[in-house]
N, C-alpha and C positions, 0 to 999 in steps of 0.2 A: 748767450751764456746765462743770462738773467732768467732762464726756465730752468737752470737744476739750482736754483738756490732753493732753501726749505724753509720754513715758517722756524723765526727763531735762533736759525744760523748764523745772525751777525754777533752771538755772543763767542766766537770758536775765531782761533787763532787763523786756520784755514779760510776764514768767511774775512776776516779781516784786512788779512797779508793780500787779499787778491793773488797777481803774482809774483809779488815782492821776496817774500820770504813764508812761503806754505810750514804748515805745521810738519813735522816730520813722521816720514812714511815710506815704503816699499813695496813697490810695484811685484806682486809674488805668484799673479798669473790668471789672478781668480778675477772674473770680468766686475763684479761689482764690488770688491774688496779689497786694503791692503793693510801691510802690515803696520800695526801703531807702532812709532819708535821713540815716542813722547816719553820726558820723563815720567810722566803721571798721567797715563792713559783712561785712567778710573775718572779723572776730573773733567772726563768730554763726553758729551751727550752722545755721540758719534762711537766711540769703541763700544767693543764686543767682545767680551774674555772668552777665551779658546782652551780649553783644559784636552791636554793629550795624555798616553801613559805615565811622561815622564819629564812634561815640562807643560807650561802655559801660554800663550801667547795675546796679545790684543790686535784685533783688528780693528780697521776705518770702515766706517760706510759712509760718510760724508759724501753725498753725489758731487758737491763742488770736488773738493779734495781728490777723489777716483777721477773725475774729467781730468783735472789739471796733470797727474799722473799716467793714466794713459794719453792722452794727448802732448802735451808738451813733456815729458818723459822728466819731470819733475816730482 
């Protein structure tokens, strides 16, 4: 599992927790991506704001965080 960590990662709550307590997120289908459900999504190197017609959203790209997610359905 030590090949999806990324240069830098140990500063994010997901690189932290291991599998204790992952940052919060939702598996929504999309192979490398989920949804950020962080209070402050803006404050992680890792989201991606998402602007639609009529709302926003953030996602994760954290390769740790997506493994841990798809894989252990966490």
């Amino acid at each position: 599992m030590e090949g999806i960590v990324t240069e830098g990662s140990g500063d994010f709550e997901c690189y932290k927790s291991h599998f204790g307590v992952p940052c919060k997120a939702k598996d929504i289908g999309l192979a490398t991506y989920l949804e950020c459900l962080e209070e402050n999504p803006r404050d992680c190197k890792f989201s991606v704001k998402v602007s639609a017609s009529f709302s926003q959203i953030y996602l994760c790209q954290s390769p740790r965080r997506v493994f841990i997610a798809k894989t252990f359905k966490k």
